[in-house]
ROTOR-945297 format. One record per residue (C-alpha): residue in three letters; chain; x, y, z. Coordinates in pm, 1 decimal. Example, Ala and Ser with C-alpha at 12.3 -4.5 7.8 and 13.67 -1.06 7.14 Angstrom:
2
(site Ala, A, (1230.0, -450.0, 780.0))
(site Ser, A, (1367.0, -106.0, 714.0))
//
This chain:
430
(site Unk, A, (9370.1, 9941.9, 606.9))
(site Unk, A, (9458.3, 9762.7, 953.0))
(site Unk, A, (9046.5, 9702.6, 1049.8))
(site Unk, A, (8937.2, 9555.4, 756.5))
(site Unk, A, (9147.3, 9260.7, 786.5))
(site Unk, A, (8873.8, 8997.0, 949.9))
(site Unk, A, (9050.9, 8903.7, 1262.8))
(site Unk, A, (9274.8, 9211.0, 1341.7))
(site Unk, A, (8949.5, 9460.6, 1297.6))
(site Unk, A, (8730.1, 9204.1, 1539.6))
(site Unk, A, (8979.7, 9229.9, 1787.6))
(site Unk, A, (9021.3, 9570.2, 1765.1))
(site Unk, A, (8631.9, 9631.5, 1797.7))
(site Unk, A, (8617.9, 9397.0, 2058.0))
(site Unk, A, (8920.6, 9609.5, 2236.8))
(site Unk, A, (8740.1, 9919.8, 2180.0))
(site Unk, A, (8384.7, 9813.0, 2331.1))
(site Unk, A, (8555.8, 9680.1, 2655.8))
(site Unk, A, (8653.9, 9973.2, 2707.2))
(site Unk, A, (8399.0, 10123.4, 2721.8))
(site Unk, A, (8383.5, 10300.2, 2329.7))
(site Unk, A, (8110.7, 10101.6, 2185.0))
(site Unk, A, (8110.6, 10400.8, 1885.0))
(site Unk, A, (8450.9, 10362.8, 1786.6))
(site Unk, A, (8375.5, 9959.5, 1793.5))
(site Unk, A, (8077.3, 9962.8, 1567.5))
(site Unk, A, (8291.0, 10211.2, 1347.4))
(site Unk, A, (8560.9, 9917.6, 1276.9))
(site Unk, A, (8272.3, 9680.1, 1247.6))
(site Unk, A, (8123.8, 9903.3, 965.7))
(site Unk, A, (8425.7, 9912.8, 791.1))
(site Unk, A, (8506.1, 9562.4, 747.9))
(site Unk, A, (8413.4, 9364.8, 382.0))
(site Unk, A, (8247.5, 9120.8, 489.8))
(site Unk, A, (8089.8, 9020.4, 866.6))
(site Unk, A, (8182.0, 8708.4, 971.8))
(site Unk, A, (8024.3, 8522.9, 1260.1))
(site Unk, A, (8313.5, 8653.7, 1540.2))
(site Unk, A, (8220.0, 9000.0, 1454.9))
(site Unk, A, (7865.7, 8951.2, 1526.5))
(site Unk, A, (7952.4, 8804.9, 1826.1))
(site Unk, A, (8199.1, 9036.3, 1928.9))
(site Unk, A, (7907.2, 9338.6, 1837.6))
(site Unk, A, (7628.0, 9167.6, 2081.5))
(site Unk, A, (7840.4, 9136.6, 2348.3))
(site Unk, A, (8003.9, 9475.0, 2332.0))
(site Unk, A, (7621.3, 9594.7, 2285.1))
(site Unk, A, (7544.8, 9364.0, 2602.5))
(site Unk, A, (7880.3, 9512.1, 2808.7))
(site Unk, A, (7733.5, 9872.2, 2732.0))
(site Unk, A, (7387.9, 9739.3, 2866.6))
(site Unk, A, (7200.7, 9853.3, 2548.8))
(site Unk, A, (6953.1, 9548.6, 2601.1))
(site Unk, A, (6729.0, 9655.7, 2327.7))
(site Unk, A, (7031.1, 9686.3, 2012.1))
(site Unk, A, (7165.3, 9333.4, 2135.9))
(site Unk, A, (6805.9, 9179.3, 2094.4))
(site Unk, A, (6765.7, 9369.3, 1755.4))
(site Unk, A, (7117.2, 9248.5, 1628.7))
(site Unk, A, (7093.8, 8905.8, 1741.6))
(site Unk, A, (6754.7, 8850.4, 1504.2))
(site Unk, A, (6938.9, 9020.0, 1273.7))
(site Unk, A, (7258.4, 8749.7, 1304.5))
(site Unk, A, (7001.6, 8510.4, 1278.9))
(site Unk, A, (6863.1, 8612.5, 980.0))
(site Unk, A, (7101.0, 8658.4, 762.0))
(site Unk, A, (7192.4, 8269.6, 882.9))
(site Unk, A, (7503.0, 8259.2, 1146.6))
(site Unk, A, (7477.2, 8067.7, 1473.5))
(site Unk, A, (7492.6, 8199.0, 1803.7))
(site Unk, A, (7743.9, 8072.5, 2028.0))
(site Unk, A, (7729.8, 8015.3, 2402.2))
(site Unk, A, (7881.5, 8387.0, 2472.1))
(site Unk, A, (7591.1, 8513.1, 2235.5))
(site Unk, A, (7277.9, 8336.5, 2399.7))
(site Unk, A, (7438.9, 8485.1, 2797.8))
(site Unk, A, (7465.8, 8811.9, 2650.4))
(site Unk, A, (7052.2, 8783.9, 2458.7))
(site Unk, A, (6962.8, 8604.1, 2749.4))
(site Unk, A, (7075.0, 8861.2, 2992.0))
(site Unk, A, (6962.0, 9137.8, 2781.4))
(site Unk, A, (6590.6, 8982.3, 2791.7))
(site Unk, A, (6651.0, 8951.3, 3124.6))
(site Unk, A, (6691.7, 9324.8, 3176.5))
(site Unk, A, (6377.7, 9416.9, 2965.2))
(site Unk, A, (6186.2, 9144.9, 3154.2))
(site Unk, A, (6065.9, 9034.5, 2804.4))
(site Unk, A, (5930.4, 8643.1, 2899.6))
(site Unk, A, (5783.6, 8604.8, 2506.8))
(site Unk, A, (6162.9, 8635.9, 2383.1))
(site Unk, A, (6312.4, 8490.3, 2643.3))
(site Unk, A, (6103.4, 8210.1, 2564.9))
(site Unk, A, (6233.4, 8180.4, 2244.5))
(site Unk, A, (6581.0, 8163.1, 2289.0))
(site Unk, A, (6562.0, 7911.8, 2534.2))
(site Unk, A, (6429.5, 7689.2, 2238.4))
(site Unk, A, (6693.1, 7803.7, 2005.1))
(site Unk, A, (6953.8, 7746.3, 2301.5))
(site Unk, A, (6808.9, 7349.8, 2317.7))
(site Unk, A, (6800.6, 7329.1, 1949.2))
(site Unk, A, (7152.5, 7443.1, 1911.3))
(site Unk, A, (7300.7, 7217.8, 2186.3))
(site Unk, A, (7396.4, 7445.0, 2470.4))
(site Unk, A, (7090.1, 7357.4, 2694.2))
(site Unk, A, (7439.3, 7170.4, 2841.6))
(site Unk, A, (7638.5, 7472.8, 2925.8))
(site Unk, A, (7625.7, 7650.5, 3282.7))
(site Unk, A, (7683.3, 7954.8, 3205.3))
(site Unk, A, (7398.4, 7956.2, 2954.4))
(site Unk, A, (7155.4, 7794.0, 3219.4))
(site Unk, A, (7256.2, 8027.7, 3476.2))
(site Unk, A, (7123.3, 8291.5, 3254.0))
(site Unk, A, (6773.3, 8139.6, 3189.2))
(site Unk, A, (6744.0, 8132.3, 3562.3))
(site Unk, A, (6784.5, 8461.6, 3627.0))
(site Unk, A, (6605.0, 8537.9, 3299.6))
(site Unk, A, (6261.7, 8368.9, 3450.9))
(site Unk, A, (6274.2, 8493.0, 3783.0))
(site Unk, A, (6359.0, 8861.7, 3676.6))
(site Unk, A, (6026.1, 8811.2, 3433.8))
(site Unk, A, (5821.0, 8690.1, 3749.3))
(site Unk, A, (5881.5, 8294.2, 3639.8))
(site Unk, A, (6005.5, 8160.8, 3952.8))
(site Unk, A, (5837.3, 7753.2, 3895.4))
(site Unk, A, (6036.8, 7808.4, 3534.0))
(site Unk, A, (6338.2, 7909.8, 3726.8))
(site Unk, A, (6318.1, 7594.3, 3943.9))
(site Unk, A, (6263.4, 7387.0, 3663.3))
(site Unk, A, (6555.0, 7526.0, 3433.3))
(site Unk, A, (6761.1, 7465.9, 3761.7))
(site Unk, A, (6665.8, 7069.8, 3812.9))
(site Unk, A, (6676.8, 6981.9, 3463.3))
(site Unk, A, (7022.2, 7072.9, 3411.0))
(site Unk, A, (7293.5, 6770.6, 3433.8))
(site Unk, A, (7571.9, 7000.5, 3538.7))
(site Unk, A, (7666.8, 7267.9, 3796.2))
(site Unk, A, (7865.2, 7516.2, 3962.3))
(site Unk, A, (7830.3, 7769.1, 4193.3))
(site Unk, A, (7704.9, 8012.2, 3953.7))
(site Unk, A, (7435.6, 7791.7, 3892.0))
(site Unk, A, (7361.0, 7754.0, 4245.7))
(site Unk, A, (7432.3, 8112.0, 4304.4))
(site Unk, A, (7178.7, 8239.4, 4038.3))
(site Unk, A, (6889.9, 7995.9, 4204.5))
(site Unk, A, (6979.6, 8109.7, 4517.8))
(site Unk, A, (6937.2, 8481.5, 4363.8))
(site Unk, A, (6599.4, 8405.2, 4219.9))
(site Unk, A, (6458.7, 8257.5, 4527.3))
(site Unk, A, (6584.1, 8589.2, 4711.5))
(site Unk, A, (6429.2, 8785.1, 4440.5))
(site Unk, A, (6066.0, 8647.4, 4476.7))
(site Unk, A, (6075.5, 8680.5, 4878.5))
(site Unk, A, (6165.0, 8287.6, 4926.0))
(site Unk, A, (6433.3, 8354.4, 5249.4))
(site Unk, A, (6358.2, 8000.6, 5363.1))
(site Unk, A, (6377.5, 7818.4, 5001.9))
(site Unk, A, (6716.9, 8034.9, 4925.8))
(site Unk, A, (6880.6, 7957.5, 5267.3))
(site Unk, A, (6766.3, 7543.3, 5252.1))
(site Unk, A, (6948.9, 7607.2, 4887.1))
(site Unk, A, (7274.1, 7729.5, 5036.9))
(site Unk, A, (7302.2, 7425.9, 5264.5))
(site Unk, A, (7237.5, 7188.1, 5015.8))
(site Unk, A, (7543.6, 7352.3, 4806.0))
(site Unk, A, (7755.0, 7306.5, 5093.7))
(site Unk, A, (7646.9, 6998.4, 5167.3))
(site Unk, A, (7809.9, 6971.2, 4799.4))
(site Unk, A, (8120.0, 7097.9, 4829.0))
(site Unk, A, (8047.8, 7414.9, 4584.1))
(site Unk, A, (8235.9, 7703.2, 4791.0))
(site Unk, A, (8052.7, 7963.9, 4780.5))
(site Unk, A, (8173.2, 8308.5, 4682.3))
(site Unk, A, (8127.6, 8680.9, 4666.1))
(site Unk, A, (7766.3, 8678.2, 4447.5))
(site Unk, A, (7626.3, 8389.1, 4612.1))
(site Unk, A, (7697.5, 8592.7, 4995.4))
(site Unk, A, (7518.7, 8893.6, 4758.6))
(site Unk, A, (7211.7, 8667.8, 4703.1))
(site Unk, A, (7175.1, 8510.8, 5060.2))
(site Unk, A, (7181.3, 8870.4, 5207.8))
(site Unk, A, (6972.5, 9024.1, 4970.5))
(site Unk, A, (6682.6, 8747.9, 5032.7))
(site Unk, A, (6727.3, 8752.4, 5424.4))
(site Unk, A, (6681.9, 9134.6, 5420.0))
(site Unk, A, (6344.7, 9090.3, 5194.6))
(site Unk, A, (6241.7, 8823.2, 5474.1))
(site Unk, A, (6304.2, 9006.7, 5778.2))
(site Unk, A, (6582.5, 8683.4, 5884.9))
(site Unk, A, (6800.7, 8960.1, 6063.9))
(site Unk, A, (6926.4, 8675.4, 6276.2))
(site Unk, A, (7010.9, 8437.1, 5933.0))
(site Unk, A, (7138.3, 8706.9, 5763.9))
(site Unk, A, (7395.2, 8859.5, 6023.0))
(site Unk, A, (7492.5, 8468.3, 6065.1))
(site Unk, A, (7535.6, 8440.4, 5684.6))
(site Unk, A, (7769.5, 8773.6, 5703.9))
(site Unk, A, (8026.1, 8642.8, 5973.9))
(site Unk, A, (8011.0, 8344.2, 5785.0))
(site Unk, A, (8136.8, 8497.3, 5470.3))
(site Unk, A, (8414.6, 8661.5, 5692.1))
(site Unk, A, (8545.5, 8386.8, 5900.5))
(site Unk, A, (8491.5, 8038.6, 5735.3))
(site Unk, A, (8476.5, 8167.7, 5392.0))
(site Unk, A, (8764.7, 8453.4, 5401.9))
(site Unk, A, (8584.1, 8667.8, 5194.1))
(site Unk, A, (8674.1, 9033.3, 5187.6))
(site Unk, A, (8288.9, 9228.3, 5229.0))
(site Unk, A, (8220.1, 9459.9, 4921.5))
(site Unk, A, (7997.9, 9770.8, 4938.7))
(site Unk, A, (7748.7, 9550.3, 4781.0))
(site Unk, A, (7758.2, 9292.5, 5117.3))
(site Unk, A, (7726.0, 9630.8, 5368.3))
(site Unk, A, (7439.8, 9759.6, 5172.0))
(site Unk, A, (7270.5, 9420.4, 5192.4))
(site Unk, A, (7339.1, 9447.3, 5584.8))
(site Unk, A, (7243.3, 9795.7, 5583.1))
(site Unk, A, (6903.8, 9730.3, 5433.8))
(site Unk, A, (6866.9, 9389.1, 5672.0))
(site Unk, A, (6914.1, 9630.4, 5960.0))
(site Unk, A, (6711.0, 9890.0, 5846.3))
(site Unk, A, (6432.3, 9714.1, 5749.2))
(site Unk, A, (6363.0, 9576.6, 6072.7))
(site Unk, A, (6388.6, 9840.9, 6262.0))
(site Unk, A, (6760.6, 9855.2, 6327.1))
(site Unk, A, (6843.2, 10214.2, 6192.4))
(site Unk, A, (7125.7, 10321.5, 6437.0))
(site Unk, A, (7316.5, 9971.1, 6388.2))
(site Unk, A, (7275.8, 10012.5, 6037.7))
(site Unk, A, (7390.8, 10405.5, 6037.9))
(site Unk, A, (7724.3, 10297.0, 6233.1))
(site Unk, A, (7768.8, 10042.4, 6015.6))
(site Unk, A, (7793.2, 10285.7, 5650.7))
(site Unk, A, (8023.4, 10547.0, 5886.3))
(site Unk, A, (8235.6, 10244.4, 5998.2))
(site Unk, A, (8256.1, 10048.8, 5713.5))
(site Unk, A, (8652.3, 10012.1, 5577.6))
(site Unk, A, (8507.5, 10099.5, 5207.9))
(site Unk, A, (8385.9, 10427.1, 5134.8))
(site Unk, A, (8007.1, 10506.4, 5127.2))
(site Unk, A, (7822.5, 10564.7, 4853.0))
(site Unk, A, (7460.7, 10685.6, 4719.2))
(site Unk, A, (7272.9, 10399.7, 4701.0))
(site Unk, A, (7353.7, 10276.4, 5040.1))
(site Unk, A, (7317.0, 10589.4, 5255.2))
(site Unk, A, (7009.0, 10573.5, 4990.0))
(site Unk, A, (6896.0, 10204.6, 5157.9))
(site Unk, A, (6872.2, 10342.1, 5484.7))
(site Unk, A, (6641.9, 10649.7, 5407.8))
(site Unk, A, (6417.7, 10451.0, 5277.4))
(site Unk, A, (6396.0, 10247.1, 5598.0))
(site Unk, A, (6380.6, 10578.3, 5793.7))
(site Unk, A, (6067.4, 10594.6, 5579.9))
(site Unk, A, (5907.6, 10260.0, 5649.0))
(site Unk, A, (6001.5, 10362.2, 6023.8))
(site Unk, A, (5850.1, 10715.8, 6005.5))
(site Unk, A, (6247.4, 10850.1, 6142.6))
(site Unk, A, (6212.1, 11213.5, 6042.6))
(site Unk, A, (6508.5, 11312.9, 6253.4))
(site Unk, A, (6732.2, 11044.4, 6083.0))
(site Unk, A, (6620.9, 11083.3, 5761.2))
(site Unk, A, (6719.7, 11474.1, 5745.2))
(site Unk, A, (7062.4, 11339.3, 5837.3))
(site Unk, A, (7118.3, 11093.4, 5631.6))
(site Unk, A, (6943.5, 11314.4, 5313.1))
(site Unk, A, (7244.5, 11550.8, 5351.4))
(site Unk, A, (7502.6, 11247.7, 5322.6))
(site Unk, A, (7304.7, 11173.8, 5000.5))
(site Unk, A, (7285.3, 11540.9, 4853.8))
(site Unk, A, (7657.7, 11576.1, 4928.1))
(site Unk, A, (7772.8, 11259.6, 4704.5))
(site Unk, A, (7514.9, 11402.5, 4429.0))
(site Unk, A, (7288.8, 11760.1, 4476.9))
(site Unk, A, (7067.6, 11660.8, 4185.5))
(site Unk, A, (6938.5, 11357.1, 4351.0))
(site Unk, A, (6572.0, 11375.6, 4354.0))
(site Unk, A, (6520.5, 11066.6, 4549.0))
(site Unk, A, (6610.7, 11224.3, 4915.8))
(site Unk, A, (6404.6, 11498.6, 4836.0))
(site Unk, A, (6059.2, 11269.5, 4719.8))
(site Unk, A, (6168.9, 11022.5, 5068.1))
(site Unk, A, (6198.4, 11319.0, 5276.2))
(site Unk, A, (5860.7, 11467.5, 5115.8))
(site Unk, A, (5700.4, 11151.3, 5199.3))
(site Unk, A, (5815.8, 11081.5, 5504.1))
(site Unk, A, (5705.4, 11450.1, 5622.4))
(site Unk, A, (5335.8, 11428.2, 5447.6))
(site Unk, A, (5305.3, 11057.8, 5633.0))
(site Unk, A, (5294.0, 11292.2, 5943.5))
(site Unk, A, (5083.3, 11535.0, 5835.3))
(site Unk, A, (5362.1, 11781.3, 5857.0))
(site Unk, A, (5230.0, 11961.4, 5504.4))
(site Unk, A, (5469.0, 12299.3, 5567.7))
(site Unk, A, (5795.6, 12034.9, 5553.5))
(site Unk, A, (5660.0, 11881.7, 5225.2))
(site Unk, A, (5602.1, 12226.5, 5052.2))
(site Unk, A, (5928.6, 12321.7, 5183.5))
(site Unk, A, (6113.5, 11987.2, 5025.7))
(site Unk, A, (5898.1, 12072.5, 4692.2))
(site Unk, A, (6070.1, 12442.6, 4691.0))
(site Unk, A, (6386.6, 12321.2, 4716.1))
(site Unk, A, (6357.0, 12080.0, 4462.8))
(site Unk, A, (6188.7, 12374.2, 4200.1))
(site Unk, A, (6479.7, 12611.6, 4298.2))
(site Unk, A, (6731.5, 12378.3, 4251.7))
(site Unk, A, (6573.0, 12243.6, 3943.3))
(site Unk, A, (6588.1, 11871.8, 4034.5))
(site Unk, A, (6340.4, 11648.3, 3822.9))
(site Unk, A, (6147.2, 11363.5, 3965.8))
(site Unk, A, (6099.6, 11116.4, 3682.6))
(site Unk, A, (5734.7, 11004.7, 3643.1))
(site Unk, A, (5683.5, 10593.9, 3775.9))
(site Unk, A, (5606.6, 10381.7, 3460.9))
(site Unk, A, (5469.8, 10060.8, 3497.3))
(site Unk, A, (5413.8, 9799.4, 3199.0))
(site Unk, A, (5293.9, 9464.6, 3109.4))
(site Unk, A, (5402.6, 9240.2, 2842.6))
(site Unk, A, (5089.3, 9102.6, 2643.4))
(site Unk, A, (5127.3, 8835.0, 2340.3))
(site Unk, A, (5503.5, 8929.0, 2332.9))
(site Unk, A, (5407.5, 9341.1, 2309.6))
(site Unk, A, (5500.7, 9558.5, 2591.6))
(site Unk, A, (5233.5, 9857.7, 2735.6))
(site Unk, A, (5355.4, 10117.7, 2922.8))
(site Unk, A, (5138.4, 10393.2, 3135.7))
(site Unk, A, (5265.9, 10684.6, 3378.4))
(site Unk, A, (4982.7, 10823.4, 3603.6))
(site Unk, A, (4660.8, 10988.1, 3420.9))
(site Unk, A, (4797.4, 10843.3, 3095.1))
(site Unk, A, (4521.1, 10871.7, 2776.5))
(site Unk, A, (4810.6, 10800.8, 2519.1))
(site Unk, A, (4730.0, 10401.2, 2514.6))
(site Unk, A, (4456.9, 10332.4, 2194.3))
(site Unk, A, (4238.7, 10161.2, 2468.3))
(site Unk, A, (4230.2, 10425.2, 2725.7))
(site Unk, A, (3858.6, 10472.9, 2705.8))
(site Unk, A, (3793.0, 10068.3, 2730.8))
(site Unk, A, (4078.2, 10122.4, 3035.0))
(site Unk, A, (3889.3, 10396.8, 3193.6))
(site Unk, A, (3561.8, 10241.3, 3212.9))
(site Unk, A, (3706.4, 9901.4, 3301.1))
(site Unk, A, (3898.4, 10100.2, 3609.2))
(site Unk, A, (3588.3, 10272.1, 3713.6))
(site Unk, A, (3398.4, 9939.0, 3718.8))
(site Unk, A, (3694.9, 9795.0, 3959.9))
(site Unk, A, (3706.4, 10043.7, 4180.4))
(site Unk, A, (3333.8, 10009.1, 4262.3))
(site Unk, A, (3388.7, 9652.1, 4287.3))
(site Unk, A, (3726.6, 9740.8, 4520.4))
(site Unk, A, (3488.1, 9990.4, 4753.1))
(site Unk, A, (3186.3, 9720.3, 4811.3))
(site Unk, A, (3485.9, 9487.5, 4987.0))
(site Unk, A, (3537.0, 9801.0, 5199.6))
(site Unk, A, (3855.8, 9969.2, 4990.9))
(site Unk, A, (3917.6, 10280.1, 5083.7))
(site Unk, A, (4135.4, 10488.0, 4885.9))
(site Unk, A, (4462.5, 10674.6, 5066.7))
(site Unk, A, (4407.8, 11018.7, 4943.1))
(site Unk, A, (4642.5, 11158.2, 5266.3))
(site Unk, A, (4979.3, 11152.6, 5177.8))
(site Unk, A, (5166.7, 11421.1, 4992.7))
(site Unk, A, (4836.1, 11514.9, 4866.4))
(site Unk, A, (4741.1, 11808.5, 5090.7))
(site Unk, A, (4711.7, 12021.5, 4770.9))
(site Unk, A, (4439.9, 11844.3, 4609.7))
(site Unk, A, (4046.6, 11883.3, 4682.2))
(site Unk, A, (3897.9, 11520.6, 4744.6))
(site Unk, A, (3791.7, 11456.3, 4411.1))
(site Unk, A, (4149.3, 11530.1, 4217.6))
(site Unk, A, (4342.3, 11322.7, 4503.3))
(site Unk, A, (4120.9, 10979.2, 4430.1))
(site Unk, A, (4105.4, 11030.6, 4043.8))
(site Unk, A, (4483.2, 11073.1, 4046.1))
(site Unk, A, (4527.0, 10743.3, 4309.4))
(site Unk, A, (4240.7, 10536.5, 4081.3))
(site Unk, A, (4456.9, 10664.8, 3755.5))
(site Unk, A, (4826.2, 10559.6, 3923.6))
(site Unk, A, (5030.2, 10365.3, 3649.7))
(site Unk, A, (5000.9, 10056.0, 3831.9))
(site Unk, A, (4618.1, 10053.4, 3799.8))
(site Unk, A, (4589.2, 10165.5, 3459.3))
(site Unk, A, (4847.3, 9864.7, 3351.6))
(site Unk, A, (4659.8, 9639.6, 3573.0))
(site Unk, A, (4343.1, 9740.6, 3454.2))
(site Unk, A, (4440.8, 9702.8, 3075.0))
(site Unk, A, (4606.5, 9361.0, 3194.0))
(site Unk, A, (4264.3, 9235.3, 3323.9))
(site Unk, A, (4051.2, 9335.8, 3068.6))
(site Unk, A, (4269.5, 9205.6, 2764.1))
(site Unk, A, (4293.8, 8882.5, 3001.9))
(site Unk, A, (4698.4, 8863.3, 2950.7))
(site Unk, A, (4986.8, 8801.6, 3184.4))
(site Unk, A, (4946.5, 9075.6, 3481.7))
(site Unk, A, (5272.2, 9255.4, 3548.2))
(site Unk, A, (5166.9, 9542.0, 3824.9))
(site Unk, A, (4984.8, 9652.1, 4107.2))
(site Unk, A, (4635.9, 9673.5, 4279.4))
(site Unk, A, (4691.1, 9390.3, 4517.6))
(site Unk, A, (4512.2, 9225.1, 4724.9))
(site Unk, A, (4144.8, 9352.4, 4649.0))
(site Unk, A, (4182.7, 9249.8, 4236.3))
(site Unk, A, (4324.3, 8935.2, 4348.3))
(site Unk, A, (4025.0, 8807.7, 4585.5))
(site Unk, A, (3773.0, 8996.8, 4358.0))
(site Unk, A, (3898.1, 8855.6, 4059.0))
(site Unk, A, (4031.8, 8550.8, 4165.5))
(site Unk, A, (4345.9, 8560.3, 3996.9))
(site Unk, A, (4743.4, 8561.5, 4093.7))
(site Unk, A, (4888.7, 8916.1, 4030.1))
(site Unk, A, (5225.6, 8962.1, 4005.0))
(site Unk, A, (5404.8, 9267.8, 4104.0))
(site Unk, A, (5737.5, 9374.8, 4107.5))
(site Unk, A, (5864.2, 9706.2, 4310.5))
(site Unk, A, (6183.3, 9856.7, 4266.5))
(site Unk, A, (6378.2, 9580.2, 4426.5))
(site Unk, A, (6163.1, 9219.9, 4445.1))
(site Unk, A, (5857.3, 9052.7, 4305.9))
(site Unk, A, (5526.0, 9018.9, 4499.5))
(site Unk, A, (5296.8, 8750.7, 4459.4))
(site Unk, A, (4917.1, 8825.9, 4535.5))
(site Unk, A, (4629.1, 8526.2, 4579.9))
(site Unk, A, (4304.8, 8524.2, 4710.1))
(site Unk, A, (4430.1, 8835.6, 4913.0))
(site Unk, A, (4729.5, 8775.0, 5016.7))
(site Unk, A, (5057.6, 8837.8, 4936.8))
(site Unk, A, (5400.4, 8626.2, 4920.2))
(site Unk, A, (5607.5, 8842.0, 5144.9))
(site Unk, A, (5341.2, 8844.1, 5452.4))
(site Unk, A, (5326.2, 9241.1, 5364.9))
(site Unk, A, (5707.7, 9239.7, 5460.6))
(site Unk, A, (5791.7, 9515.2, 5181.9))
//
């Protein structure tokens, strides 16, 4: 019928996946004779809209192999999607393919690559991607300005800005996003509260929730945690999760107990089944010793029957990716990792390491607390990353990366951290 006519049925998937029915898409997909190149493109980026990151990498080698060629919409949507996986070895390769095929011109397509280093803990191949190109925008601008934020460069992002207005690129609603984000992961308060009026008054930019949660977190992370609590309740847009969310976790950093019970309940209301107030509020108790508040948060979240998911951390490796969660023995090499681990430790503990075994631990005799801190997913990947002598993506810090004198790069839930000869990029400004 009606979808197997070529261009009718790829408009019609196309009309079904922005909307949000990727099934009913790839139904009207199936159907048609023949797939012509605007139907593969149409299924990648309705794939890409949906963020399944993983089906738009598998159907792009597929596209490829059975001999169409990408356009520029396809390589932002791959792009983006290995941007999301953090996947550097394919990322790699589709940058070639993207010279090779002649869009190496294209903004939007550079833009991409940008963000698609810095997100894999590339910043120099961010810059680089970023110089070489002949043309730009404020998107381009916008995503540098982004990946400089992202790796804890306040200074490099803000001498960025200037030089795009020394341009005459206005600047608009993500690049205000980006300048925020990298003053709050700085500690500018001053810069950043500057950058906001700006925004306001020169620029006439309405703030979106996205804008007060950057403020919120600025505030909060240095200390600020009543300006940055009157701020969410007098906000003109209405609150939501994540940002009452950004200030309990600087009532953490700032050992607030009182706070933190307060703004917890603002959380629970929006969603009950939140574990993240209750693990915050858990933590925030045991980093006072207060042991009958963190058996009391650990209740609640049994009667209630809220799951904590497990922390994963993984490392890409000759273009495979490892995964571990804490006491993991599923990895083929987790005897090699074991002993390696044990061996870095000592190493770790001669250079006066000492592990934390105090925190939301109180449960544990002395022995199961530092076997389950020496077997945290971060150390297992890390350890597995130094003995197979590949790219290092996660944790142990500063003691692996005087010991073995190598950069480690981490990155945390929101930023990437840099670690040489024991030090870290962000001055321990977490």
């Amino acid at each position: 019928g009606f979808e197997l006519d070529l261009v009718a049925g790829s408009s019609l998937a196309h009309m079904y996946m922005k909307s949000g029915s990727l099934v009913e898409g790839e139904k009207v997909i199936r159907l048609m004779p023949i797939r012509n190149v605007i139907a593969w493109i149409t299924l990648i980026a309705g794939k890409a809209q949906n963020g399944l990151a993983e089906d738009v990498l598998d159907q792009y080698n597929l596209m490829r192999m059975v001999g169409f060629r990408p356009d520029k919409i396809t390589f932002v949507s791959v792009i983006s999607s290995c941007s999301e996986l953090a996947t550097l070895g394919q990322g790699q390769q589709i940058h070639a393919e993207v010279v090779k095929a002649g869009a190496s011109l294209d903004v939007g397509v550079i833009s991409s690559l940008i963000s698609m280093y810095s997100r894999c803990g590339c910043l120099d191949d961010s810059v680089k991607t970023f110089l070489e190109c002949e043309y730009s925008d404020v998107v381009l601008w916008s995503s540098m300005i982004a990946a400089y934020g992202f790796h804890g460069k306040g200074e490099e992002a803000i001498n960025l800005f200037e030089q795009m207005e020394q341009k005459e690129f206005e600047a608009n609603d993500v690049t205000f996003v980006s300048l925020l984000y990298a003053c709050s992961h700085c500690g500018l308060k001053e810069k950043g509260m500057e950058f906001f009026d700006l925004m306001v008054k020169k620029y006439r930019r309405k703030p979106r929730l996205e804008h007060y949660t950057c403020v919120v977190d600025l505030l909060g992370r240095c200390g600020y945690l009543d300006e940055a609590a009157a701020l969410i309740r007098n906000m003109p847009v209405k609150a939501n999760a994540i940002i009452w969310k950004t200030l309990l976790s600087a009532c953490k950093t700032h050992k607030s107990t009182d706070m933190a019970g307060r703004i917890a309940e603002e959380i629970l209301g929006v969603n009950p089944q939140d574990a993240a107030p209750y693990v915050l509020l858990s933590n925030i108790h045991a980093s006072a010793k207060r042991w009958q508040g963190v058996s009391e948060f650990r209740e609640a979240m049994r009667e209630r029957n809220v799951k904590k998911e497990p922390g994963v951390s993984w490392l890409e490796i000759k273009n495979q990716v490892h995964q571990f969660t804490m006491g993991d023995k599923s990895h083929p090499r987790s005897m090699e990792i074991d002993l390696y681990l044990e061996e870095l430790t000592s190493e770790m503990k001669l250079r006066g390491y000492v592990p934390d075994t105090g925190a939301d631990m109180h449960d544990m005799d002395s022995e199961e607390k530092e076997y389950n801190l020496k077997h945290h997913s971060e150390k297992l990947a890390i350890a597995f990353a130094e003995h197979t002598r590949g790219l290092i993506v996660m944790l142990p810090f500063k003691y692996i990366s005087e010991i073995k004198n190598r950069e480690i790069i981490v990155r945390d839930a929101s930023r990437f951290h840099h670690f040489r000869n024991g030090k870290c990029s962000c001055g321990d400004y977490w």
